[in-house]
mmCIF file of the C-alpha atoms, coordinates in Angstrom:
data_MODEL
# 
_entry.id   MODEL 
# 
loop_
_atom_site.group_PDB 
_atom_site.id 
_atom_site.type_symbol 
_atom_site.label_atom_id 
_atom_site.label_alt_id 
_atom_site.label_comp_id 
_atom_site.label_asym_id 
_atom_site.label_entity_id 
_atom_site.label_seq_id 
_atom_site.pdbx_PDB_ins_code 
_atom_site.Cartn_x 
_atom_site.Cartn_y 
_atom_site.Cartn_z 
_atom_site.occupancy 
_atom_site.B_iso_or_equiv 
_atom_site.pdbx_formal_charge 
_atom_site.auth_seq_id 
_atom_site.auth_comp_id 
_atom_site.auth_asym_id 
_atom_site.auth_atom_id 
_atom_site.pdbx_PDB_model_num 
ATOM 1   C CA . UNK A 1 1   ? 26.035 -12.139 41.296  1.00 0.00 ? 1   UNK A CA 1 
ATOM 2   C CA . UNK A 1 2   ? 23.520 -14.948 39.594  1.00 0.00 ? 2   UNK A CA 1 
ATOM 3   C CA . UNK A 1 3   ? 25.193 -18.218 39.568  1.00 0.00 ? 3   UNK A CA 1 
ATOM 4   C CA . UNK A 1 4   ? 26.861 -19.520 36.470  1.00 0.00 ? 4   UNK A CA 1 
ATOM 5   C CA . UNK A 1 5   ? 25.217 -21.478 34.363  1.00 0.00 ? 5   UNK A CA 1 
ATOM 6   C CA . UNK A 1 6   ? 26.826 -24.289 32.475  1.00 0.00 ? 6   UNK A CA 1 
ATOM 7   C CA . UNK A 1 7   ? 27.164 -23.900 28.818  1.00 0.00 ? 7   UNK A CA 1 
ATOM 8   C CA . UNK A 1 8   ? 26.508 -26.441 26.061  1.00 0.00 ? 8   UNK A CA 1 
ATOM 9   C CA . UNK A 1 9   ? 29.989 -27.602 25.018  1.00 0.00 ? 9   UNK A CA 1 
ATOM 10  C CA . UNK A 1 10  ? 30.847 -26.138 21.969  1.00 0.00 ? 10  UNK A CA 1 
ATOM 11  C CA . UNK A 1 11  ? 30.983 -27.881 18.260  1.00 0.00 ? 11  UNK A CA 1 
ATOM 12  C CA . UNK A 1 12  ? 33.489 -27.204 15.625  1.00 0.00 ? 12  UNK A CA 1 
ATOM 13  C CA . UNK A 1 13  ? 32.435 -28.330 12.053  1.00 0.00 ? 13  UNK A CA 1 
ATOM 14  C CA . UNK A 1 14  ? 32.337 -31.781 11.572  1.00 0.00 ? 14  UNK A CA 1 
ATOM 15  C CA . UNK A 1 15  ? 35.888 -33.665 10.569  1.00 0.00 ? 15  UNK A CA 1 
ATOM 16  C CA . UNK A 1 16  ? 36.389 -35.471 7.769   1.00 0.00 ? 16  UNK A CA 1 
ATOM 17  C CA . UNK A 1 17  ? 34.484 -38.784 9.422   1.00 0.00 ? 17  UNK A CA 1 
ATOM 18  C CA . UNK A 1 18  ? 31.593 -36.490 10.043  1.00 0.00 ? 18  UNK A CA 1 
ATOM 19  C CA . UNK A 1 19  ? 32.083 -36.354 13.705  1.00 0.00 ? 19  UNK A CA 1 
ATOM 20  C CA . UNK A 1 20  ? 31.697 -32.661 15.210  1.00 0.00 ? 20  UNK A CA 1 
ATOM 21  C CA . UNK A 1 21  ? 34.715 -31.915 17.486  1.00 0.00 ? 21  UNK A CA 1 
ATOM 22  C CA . UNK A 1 22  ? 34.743 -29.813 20.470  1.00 0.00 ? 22  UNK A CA 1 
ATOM 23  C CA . UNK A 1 23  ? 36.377 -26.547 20.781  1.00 0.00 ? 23  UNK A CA 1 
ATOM 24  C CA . UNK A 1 24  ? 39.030 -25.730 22.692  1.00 0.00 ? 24  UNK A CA 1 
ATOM 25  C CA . UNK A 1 25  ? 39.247 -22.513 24.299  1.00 0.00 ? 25  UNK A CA 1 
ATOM 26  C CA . UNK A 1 26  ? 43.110 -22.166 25.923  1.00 0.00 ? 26  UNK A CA 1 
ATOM 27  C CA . UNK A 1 27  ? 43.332 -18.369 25.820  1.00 0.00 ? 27  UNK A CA 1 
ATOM 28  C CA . UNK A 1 28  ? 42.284 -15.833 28.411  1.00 0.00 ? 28  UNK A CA 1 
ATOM 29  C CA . UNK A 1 29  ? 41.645 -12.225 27.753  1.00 0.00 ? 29  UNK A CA 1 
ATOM 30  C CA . UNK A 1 30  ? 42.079 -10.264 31.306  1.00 0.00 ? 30  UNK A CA 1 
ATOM 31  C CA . UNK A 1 31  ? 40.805 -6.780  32.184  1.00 0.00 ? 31  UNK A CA 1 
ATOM 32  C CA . UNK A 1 32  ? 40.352 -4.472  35.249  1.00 0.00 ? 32  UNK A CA 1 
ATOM 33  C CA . UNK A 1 33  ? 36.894 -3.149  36.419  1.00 0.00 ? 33  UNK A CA 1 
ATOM 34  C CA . UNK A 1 34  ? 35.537 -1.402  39.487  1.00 0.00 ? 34  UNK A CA 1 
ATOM 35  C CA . UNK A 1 35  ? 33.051 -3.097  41.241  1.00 0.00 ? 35  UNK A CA 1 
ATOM 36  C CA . UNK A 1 36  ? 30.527 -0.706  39.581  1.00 0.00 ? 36  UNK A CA 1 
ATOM 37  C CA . UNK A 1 37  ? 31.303 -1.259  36.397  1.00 0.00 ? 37  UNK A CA 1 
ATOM 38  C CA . UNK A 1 38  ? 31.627 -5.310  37.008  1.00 0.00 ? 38  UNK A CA 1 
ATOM 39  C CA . UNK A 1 39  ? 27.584 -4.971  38.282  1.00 0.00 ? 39  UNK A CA 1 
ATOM 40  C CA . UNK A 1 40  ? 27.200 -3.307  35.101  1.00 0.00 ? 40  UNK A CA 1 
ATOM 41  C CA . UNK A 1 41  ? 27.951 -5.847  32.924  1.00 0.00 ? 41  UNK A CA 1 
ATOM 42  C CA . UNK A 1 42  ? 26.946 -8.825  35.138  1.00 0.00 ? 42  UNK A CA 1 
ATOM 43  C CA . UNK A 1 43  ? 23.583 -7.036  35.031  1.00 0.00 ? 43  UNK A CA 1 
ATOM 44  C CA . UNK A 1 44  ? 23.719 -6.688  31.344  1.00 0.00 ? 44  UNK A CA 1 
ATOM 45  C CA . UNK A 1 45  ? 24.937 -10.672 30.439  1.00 0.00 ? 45  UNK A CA 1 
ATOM 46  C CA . UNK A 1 46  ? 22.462 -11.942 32.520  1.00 0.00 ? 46  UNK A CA 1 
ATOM 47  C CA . UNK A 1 47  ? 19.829 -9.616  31.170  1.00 0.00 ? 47  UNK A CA 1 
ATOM 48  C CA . UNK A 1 48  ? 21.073 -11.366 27.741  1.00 0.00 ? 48  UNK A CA 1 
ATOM 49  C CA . UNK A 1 49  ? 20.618 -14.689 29.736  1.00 0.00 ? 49  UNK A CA 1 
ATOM 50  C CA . UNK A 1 50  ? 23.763 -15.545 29.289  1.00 0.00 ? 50  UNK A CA 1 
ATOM 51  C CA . UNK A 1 51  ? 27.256 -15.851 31.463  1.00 0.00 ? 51  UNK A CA 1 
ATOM 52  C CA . UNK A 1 52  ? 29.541 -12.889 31.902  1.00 0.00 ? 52  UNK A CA 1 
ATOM 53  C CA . UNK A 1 53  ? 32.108 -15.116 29.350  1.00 0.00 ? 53  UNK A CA 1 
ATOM 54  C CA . UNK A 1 54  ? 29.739 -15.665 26.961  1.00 0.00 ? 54  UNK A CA 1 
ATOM 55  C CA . UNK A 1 55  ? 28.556 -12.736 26.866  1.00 0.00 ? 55  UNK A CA 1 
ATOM 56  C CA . UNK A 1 56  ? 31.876 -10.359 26.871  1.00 0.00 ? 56  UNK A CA 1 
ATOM 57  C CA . UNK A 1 57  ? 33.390 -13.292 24.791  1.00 0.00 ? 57  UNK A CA 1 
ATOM 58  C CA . UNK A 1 58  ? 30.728 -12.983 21.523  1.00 0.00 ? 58  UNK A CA 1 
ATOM 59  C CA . UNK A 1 59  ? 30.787 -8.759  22.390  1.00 0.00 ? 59  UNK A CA 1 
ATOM 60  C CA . UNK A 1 60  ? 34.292 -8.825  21.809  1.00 0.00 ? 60  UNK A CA 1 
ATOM 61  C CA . UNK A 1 61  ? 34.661 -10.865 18.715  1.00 0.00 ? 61  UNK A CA 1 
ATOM 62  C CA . UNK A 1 62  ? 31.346 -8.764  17.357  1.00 0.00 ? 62  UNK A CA 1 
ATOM 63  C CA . UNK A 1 63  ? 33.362 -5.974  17.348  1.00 0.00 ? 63  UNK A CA 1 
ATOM 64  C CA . UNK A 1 64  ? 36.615 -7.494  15.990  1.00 0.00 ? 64  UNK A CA 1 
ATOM 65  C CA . UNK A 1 65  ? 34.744 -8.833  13.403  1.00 0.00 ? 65  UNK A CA 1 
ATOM 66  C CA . UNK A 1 66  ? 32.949 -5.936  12.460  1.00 0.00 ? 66  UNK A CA 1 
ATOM 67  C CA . UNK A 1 67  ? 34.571 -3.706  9.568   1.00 0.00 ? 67  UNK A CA 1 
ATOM 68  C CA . UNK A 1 68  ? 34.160 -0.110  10.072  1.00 0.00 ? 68  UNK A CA 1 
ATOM 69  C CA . UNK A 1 69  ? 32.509 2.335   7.726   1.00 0.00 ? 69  UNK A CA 1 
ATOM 70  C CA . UNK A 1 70  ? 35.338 4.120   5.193   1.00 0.00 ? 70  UNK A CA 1 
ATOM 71  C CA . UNK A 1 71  ? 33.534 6.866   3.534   1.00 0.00 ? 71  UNK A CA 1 
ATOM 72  C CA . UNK A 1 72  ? 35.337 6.086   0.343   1.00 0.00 ? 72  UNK A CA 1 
ATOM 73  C CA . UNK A 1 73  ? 33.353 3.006   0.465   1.00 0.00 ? 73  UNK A CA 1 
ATOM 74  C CA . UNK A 1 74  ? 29.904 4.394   1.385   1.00 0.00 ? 74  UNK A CA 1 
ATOM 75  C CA . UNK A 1 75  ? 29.930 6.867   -1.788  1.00 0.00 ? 75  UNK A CA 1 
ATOM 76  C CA . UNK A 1 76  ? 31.351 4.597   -3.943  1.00 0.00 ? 76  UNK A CA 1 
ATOM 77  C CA . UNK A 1 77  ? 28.592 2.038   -2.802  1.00 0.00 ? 77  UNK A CA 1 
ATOM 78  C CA . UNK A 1 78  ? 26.154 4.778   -4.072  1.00 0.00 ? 78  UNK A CA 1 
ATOM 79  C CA . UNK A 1 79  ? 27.769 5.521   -7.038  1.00 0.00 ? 79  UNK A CA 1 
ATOM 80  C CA . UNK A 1 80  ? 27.802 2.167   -7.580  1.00 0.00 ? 80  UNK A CA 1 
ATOM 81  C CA . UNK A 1 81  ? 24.210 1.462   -7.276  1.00 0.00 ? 81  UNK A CA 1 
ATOM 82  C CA . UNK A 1 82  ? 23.015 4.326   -9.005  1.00 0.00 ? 82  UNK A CA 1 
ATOM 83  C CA . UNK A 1 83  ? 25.211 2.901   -11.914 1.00 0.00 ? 83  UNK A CA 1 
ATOM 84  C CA . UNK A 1 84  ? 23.397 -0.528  -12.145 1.00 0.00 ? 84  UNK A CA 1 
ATOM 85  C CA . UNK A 1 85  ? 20.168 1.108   -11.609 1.00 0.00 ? 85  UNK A CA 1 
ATOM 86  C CA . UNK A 1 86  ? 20.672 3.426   -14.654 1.00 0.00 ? 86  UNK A CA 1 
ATOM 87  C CA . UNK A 1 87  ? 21.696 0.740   -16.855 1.00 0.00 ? 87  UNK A CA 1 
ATOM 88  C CA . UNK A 1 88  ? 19.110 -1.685  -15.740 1.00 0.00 ? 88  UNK A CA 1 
ATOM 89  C CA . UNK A 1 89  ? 16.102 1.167   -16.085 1.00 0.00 ? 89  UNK A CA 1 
ATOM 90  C CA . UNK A 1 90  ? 17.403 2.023   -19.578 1.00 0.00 ? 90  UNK A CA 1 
ATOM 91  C CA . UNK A 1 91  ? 17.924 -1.405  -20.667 1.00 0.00 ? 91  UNK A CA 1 
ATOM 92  C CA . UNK A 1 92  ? 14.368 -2.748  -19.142 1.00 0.00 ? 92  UNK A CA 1 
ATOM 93  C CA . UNK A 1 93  ? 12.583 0.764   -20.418 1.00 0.00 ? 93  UNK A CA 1 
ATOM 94  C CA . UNK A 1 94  ? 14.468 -0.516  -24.180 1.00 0.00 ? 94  UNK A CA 1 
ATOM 95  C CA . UNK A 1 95  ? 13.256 -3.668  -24.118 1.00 0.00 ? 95  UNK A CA 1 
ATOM 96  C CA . UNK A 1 96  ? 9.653  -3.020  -22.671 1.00 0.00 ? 96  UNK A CA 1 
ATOM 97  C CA . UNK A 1 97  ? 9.208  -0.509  -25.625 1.00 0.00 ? 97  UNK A CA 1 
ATOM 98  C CA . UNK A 1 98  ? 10.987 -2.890  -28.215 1.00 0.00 ? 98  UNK A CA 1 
ATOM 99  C CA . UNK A 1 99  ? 8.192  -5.647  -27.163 1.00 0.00 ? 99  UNK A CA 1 
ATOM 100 C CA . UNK A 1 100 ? 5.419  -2.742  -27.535 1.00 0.00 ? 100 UNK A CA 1 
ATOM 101 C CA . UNK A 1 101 ? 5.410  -2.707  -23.742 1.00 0.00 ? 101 UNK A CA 1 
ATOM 102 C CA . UNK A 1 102 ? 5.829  -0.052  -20.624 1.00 0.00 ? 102 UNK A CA 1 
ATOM 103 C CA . UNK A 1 103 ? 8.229  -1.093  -18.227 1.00 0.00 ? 103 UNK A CA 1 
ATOM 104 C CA . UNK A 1 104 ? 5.839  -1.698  -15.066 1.00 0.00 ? 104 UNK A CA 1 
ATOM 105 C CA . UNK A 1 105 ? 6.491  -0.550  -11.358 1.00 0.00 ? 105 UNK A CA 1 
ATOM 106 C CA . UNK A 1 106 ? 6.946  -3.366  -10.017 1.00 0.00 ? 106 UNK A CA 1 
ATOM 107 C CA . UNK A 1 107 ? 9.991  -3.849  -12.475 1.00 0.00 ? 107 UNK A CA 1 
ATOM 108 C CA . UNK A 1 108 ? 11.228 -0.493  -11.142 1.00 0.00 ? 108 UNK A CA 1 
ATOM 109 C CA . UNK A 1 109 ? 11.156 -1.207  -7.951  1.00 0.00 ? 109 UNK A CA 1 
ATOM 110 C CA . UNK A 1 110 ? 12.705 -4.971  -8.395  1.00 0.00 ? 110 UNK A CA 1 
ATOM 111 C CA . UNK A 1 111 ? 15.886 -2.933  -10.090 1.00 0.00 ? 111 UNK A CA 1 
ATOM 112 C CA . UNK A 1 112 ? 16.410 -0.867  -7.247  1.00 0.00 ? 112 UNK A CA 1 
ATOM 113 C CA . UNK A 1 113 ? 16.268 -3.474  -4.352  1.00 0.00 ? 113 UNK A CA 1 
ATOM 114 C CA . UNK A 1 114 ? 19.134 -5.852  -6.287  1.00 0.00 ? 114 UNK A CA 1 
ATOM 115 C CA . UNK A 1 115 ? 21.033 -2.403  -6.275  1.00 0.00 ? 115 UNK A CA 1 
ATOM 116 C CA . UNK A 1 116 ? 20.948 -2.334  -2.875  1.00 0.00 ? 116 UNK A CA 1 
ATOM 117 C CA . UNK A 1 117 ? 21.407 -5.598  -2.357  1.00 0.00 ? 117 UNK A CA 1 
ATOM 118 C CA . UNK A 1 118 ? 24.825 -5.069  -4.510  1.00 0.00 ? 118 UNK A CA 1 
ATOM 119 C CA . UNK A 1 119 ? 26.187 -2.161  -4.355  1.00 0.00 ? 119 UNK A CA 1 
ATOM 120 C CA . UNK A 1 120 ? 28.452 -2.586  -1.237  1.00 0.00 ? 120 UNK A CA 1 
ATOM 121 C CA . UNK A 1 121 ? 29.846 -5.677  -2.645  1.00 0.00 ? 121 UNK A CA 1 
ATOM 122 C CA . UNK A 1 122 ? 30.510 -3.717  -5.850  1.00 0.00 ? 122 UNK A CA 1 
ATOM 123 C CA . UNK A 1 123 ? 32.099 -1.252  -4.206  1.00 0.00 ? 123 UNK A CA 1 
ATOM 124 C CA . UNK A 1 124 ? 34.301 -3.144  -2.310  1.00 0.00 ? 124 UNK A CA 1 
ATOM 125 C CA . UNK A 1 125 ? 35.433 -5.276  -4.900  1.00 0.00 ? 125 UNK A CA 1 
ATOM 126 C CA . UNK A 1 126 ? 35.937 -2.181  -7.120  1.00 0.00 ? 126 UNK A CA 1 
ATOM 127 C CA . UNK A 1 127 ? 38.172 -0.186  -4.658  1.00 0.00 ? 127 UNK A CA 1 
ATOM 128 C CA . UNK A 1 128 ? 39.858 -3.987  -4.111  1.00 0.00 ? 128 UNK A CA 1 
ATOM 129 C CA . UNK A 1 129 ? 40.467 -3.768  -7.883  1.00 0.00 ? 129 UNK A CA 1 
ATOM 130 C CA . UNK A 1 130 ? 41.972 -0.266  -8.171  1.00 0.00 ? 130 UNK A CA 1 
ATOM 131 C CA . UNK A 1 131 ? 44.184 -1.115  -5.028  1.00 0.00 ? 131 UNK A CA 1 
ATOM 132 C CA . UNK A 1 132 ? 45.180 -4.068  -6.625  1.00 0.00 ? 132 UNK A CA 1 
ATOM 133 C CA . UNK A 1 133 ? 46.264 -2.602  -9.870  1.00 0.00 ? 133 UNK A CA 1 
ATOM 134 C CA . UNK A 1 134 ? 47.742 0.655   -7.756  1.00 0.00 ? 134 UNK A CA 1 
ATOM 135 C CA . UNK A 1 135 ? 49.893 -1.640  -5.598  1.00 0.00 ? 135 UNK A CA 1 
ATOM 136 C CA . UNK A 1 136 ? 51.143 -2.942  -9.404  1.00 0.00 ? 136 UNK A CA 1 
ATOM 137 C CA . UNK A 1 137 ? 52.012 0.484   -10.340 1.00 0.00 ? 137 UNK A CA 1 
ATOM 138 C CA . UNK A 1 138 ? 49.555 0.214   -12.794 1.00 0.00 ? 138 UNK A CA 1 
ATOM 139 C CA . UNK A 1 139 ? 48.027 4.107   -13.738 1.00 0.00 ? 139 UNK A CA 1 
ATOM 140 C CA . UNK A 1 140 ? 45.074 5.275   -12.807 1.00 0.00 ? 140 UNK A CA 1 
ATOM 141 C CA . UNK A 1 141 ? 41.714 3.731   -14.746 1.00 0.00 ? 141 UNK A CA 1 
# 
């Protein structure tokens, strides 16, 4: 076992007078281990150079932050950015041709890299819509 290092006390955002404050960490999340599986992860936090709290501390809240994938949300996400891509190739290609001009490559390729920039956010706030409007007993759109 390395020994511990010290961390950097922690900041929370700055009050109202500008001053950051520190955070205080009062809570304690326990588990059990063998002593295999406690060189494992020793191993692996200082490997990260960091101590086994820090580093079990921001794995844990990595994964309790993260949202998983819904499959209703992945398709829709496509769907979605297939949509915007359509509309934005026909519109550009309308235009171009309106102005006596071909809608260049570069164009092309600029459409379909703010669809995929998008479309999850779309498609979340699209199924947040429908829910919204379901949970109203609104009909189907």
């Amino acid at each position: 076992m390395s020994t511990p290092r010290i961390p950097a006390p922690l900041q929370s955002p700055a009050s109202p007078s500008g001053e950051a404050r520190p955070v205080l960490r009062a809570k304690t999340i326990a588990t059990r281990v063998t002593p295999e599986e406690l060189a494992e992860v020793e191993t692996a936090a200082e490997g990260a150079g960091k101590t086994l709290a820090e580093w079990l501390r921001e794995l844990a809240l990595k994964a309790a932050r993260e949202r998983p994938a819904d499959p209703t949300e992945l398709v829709l996400a496509k769907v979605s950015a297939l949509r915007y891509m359509l509309l934005n190739l026909f519109h550009a290609t309308a235009q171009a041709r309106a102005e006596g001009k071909h809608l260049l490559p570069d164009s092309v390729l600029k459409i379909r890299d703010q669809a995929n920039v998008r479309k999850l956010a779309d498609a979340r706030k699209l199924l947040a819509e429908f829910l919204a409007h379901e949970d109203q007993g609104g009909d189907e759109r």
